[in-house]
Phi, psi and omega in degrees: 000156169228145196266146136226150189256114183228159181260070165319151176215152183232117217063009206098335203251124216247134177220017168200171167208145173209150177244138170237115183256128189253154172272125161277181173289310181303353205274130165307336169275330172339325186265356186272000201218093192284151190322344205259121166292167173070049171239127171277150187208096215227117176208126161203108211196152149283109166268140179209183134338102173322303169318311190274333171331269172317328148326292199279340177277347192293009187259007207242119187285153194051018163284160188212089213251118184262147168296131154259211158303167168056000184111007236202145165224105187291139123284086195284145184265093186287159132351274196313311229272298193324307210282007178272284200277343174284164167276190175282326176274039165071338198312132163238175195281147183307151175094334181218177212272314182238335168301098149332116165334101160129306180300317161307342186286334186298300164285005175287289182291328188266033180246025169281333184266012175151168190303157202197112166252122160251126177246172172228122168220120186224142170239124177226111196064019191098006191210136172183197187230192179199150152215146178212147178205148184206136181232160186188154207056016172093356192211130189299106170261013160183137184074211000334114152278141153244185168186102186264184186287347170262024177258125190303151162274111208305149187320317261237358190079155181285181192317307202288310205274341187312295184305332178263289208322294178355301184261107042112004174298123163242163204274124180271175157321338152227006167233137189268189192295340186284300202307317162320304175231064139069027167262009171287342204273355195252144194227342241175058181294319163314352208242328192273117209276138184277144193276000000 
C-alpha cells in the first residue's frame, strides 16, 4: 500500500492532517478497492467446505450460509447469528471482534469434518485490520493472526488469505484469493442475503 500525507489548510492556516492510503497491485485487497478512497469492505464470517458448513449450521437459528467459488461457503456473523451462539455478555475471543466466546470451541468440533475458518476483515478507504483462525482435526491449526493498520503487511500474506491458503484456496494469474474464492464480489457481508 502507499501512503501520502496530505494538510488542508483554510486561510492559510492547516485544520486537518490526513493520510491516504492506496492498495497496490500486491495488497490482498486491491481489486476490493477502487482508486476513489471511502470505499468500505466489512467480513466477519466462518468460511469452510459448502457441504460441512450447511450440515453444521442447520441447527443454529439466524445462520445463514451463502456458496462462494471452489466449493466454500461463508456464514456471516450477523447481529441475529451472534446473539444466538454468542454469550449474554457479548463476550468475544480475546483478539477479534465478532467471535463469540465459547463459539470456537464449536468450530473446533466441526472442523472434524474438514478446515473451518473464522475471518475479520474490515477495510475503509485501503486502511483497514484483519483477524483469522482456521481449525482442523478437532484442533486450532493457524493463528490467531492479527494485522492492524499499522502492520507492515507479512511476506507470507494477511490472516485472511493466510486462512484461505488453509482451505486450499491459492491466488492465479489473474485473480488474487479473495477473488478466487469469490469474497471480492461483496462489500458487506452481513447485509448479503442467502442463497
Amino acid at each position: 500500500m502507499v501512503a501520502r500525507h496530505v494538510v488542508l489548510l483554510f486561510g492559510g492556516l492547516p485544520i486537518m492532517r490526513a493520510e491516504i492510503v492506496t492498495p497496490t497491485k500486491n495488497s490482498p485487497t486491491h481489486d476490493l478497492l477502487p482508486e476513489a478512497n471511502g470505499v468500505s469492505y466489512d467480513l466477519k464470517a466462518v468460511i469452510a467446505e459448502r457441504g460441512l458448513l450447511t450440515a453444521a449450521a442447520a441447527t443454529i437459528a439466524g445462520a445463514r450460509i451463502t456458496p462462494l467459488r471452489c466449493g466454500l461457503a461463508v456464514m456471516p456473523m450477523t447481529d441475529d447469528l451472534f446473539a444466538v451462539v454468542g454469550t449474554p455478555k457479548g463476550d468475544c475471543v480475546p483478539g477479534f471482534w465478532r467471535l463469540p466466546a465459547g463459539f470456537d470451541e464449536v468450530l473446533s468440533s466441526w472442523s472434524k469434518a474438514g478446515p473451518v475458518a473464522f475471518v475479520e476483515s474490515e477495510y475503509f478507504g485501503g486502511v483497514g485490520e484483519e483477524n483469522a483462525a482456521v481449525w482442523s482435526a478437532g484442533q486450532l491449526a493457524l493463528g490467531p493472526l492479527h494485522m492492524t493498520e499499522d502492520d507492515a503487511e507479512p511476506a507470507t500474506g494477511t490472516p485472511v488469505v493466510r486462512a484461505l491458503h488453509a482451505l486450499g484456496i491459492r491466488a492465479s494469474a489473474s485473480e488474487d484469493e479473495f477473488q478466487v474464492a469469490g469474497l471480492g464480489e461483496h462489500r458487506n457481508w452481513e447485509d448479503r442475503p442467502a442463497v
